[in-house]
N, C-alpha and C positions, 0 to 999 in steps of 0.2 A: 213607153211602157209605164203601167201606173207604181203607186207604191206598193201596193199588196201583191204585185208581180213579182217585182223585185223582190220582196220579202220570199215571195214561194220558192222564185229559182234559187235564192242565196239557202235555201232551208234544204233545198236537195243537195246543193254544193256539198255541204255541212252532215249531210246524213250522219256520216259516220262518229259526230259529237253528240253526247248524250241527252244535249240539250240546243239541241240545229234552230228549234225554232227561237226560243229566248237569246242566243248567239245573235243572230242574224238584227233581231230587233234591236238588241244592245248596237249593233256595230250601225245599221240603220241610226240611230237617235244620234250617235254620234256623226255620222258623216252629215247630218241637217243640222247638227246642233241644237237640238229638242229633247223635250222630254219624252220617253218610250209613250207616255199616253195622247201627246201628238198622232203616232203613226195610227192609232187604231180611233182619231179624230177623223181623219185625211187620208183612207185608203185608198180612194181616186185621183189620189195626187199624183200629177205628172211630176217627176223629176228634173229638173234643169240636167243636161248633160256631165256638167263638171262635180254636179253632184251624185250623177251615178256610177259616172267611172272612183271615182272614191270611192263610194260604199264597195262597190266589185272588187275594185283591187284589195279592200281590208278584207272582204269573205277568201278570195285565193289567196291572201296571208295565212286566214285562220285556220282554212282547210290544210295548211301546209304545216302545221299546229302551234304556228307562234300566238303566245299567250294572251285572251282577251284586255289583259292589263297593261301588257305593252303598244295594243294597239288602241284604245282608247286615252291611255297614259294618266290612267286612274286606277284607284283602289281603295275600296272602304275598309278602314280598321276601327273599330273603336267608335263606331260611329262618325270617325274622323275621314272627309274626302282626301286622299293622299296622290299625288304625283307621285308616279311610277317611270324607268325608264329601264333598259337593259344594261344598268349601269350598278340597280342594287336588285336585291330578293324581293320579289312579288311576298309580300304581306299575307300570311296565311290564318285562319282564324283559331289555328290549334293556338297560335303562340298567345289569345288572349287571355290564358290562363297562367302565362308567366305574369302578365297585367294585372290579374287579378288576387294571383301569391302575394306581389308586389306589397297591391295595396292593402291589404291583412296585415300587413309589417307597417304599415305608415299613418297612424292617428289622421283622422281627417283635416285639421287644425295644425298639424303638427310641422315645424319648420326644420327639416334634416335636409341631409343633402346625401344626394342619389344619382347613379351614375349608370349608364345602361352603353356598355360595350358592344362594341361594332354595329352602329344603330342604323345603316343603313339607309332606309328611306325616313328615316328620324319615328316609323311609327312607335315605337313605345316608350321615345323618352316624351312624344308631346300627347301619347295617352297618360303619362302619369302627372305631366306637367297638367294635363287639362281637370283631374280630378283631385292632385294635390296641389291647388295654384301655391301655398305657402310653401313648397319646396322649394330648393335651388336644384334645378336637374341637371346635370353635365351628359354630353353623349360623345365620346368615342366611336372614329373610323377612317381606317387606313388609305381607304381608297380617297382620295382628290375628289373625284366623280361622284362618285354616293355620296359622298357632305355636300356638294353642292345643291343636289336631290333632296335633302334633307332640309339646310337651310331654306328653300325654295316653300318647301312645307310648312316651315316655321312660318317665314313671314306670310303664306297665306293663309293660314289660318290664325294669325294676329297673335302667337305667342310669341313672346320673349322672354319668357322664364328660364328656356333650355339653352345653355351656352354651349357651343359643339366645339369641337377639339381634333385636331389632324394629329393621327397615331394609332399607334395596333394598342388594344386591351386597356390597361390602365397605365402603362408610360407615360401616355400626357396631361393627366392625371396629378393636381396637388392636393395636400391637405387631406382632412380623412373623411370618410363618405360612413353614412348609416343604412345604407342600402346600396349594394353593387349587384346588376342585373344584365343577362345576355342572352339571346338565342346564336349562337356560333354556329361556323360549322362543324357538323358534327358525321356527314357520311364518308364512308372510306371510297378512296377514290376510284377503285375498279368496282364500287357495287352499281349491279345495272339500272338501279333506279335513275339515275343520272343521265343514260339514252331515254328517259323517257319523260310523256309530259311535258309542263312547263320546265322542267328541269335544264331543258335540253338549250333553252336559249337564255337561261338567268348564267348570271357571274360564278365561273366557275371557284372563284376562289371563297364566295359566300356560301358555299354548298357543301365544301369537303375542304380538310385542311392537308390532303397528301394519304399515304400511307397508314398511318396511326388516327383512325376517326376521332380519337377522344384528345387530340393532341393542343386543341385550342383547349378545349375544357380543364385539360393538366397546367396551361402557362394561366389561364385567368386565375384558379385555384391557387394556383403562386403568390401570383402580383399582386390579387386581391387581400392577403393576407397582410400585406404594406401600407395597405389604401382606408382597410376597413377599421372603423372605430370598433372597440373593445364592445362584446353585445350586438353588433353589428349584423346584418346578414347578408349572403351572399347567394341567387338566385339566378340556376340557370335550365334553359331549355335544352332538349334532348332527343333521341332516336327512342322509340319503343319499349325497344330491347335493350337498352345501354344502362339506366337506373340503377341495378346494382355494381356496376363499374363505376359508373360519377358517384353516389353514394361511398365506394370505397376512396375514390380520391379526396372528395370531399376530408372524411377522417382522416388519412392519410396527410393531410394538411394542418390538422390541427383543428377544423372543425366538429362543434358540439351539436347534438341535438338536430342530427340530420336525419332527414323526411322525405317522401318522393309524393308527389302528387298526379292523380289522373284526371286525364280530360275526359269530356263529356261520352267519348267511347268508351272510355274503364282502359285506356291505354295511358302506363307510366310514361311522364311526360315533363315532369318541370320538378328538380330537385332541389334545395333548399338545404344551407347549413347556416349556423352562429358562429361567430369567429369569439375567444374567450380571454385572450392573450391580455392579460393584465394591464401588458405595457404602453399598449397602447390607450389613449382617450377613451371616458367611457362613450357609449351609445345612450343617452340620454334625449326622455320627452321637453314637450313643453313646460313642465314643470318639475324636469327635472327627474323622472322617473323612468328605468327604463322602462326602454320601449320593445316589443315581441308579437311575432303572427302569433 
């Protein structure tokens, strides 16, 4: 059977995805190891055997609704190509707006040190690593398996700016940070979003922290208050609906001059406080001036 067969039968497979035909070419490119404008090169191409049982068995994964990311074992963030496994959180593009808070808080030039908890497939301490090379990034996470994911990232994409760190939140964590950042988890564990979707095959414990959804966002709000230089900020992702809850914890902690930010939908999404505590170090520029999104 040629390629463009293949393609059609894998597109029926898939009906029921919203997008069967670009599925199927994605998982196609992959099982040749080509680029998708190959296929629509060499529609008459026969298949070698061992390469269409591959492509098949990926389209009856995906019909079965395991994740395009887990099956290719890729994921674009940030323009960054990322290694993906079922070991961390498929990388979603809401969260590039925690990246982009981030960098509103960080002088282009500017040499702070910045720590992004429970970092998972490492995307956002090596998007901030890649736009602020003069940082020191740190990245916190619990899991064994996800840092390994992470490092994996780092060295291929040729950064060594971010030093990663085995531990929950900011525990493993020394010295004081000008920027502390996370997407946690943040959904309550019987909500039914979680049967569904990609949801359903990522790491349960990157998804929901138990009973209490805000429960990560209450211990980083703690910790970070330890970690954070004086003027410092402390930036994290969010459910929807939760922003006036992390906003009160936020205060509740003793941060200043907190803000809730929306994504590209007009849905609150990534909140933001200033930590003000005297006693600690200030939060100083390159020249000595503080620094503020």
């Amino acid at each position: 059977m040629i390629l463009s067969a293949h393609l059609e039968q894998a597109r029926r497979e898939l009906a029921s995805q919203p997008a069967a035909r670009l599925e199927a070419e994605i998982l196609m490119a992959h099982a040749l190891g080509t680029a998708r404008s190959f296929l629509y090169a060499n529609p008459d191409l026969e298949l070698p055997q061992p390469r269409s049982e591959s492509f098949h068995s990926l389209v009856k994964r995906r019909a079965r609704g395991e994740p395009i990311a887990y099956l290719t074992g890729l994921r674009e963030f940030w323009s960054l190509s990322l290694r993906v496994t079922p070991e961390v959180l498929i990388p979603r593009p809401e969260t590039e707006l925690l990246v982009e808070t981030a960098l509103q808080c960080i002088p282009r030039d500017a040499r702070l040190r910045v720590a992004d908890l429970g970092t998972g497939s490492g995307a956002i301490a090596l998007a901030l690593a890649t736009e602020r090379p003069a940082c020191r990034v740190h990245a916190t996470e619990l899991s064994p398996g996800a840092l390994a994911v992470a490092r994996e990232n780092a060295r291929a994409l040729g950064q060594r700016a971010v030093r990663f760190h085995l531990g929950g939140w900011c525990e493993p964590l020394a010295g004081w940070f000008h920027v502390i950042l996370s997407n946690p988890p943040y959904v309550r564990e019987d909500d039914p979003h979680l049967a569904q979707g990609d949801c359903r095959f990522e790491p349960r414990t990157a998804l929901t922290p138990g009973k209490d959804a805000l429960a990560a966002i209450r211990a980083i709000a703690s910790q970070a208050r330890e970690r954070l230089a004086a003027g410092g900020w402390l930036l994290l992702e969010h459910g929807s609906q939760q922003a006036a809850e992390v906003r009160d914890i936020l205060e509740l902690n003793g941060f200043a001059a907190v803000e809730t930010r929306r994504d590209l939908a007009g849905l609150e999404r990534v909140t933001l406080g200033r930590w003000q505590d005297k006693s600690n170090p200030p939060h100083a520029g390159p020249n000595g001036r503080p620094v503020g999104c």
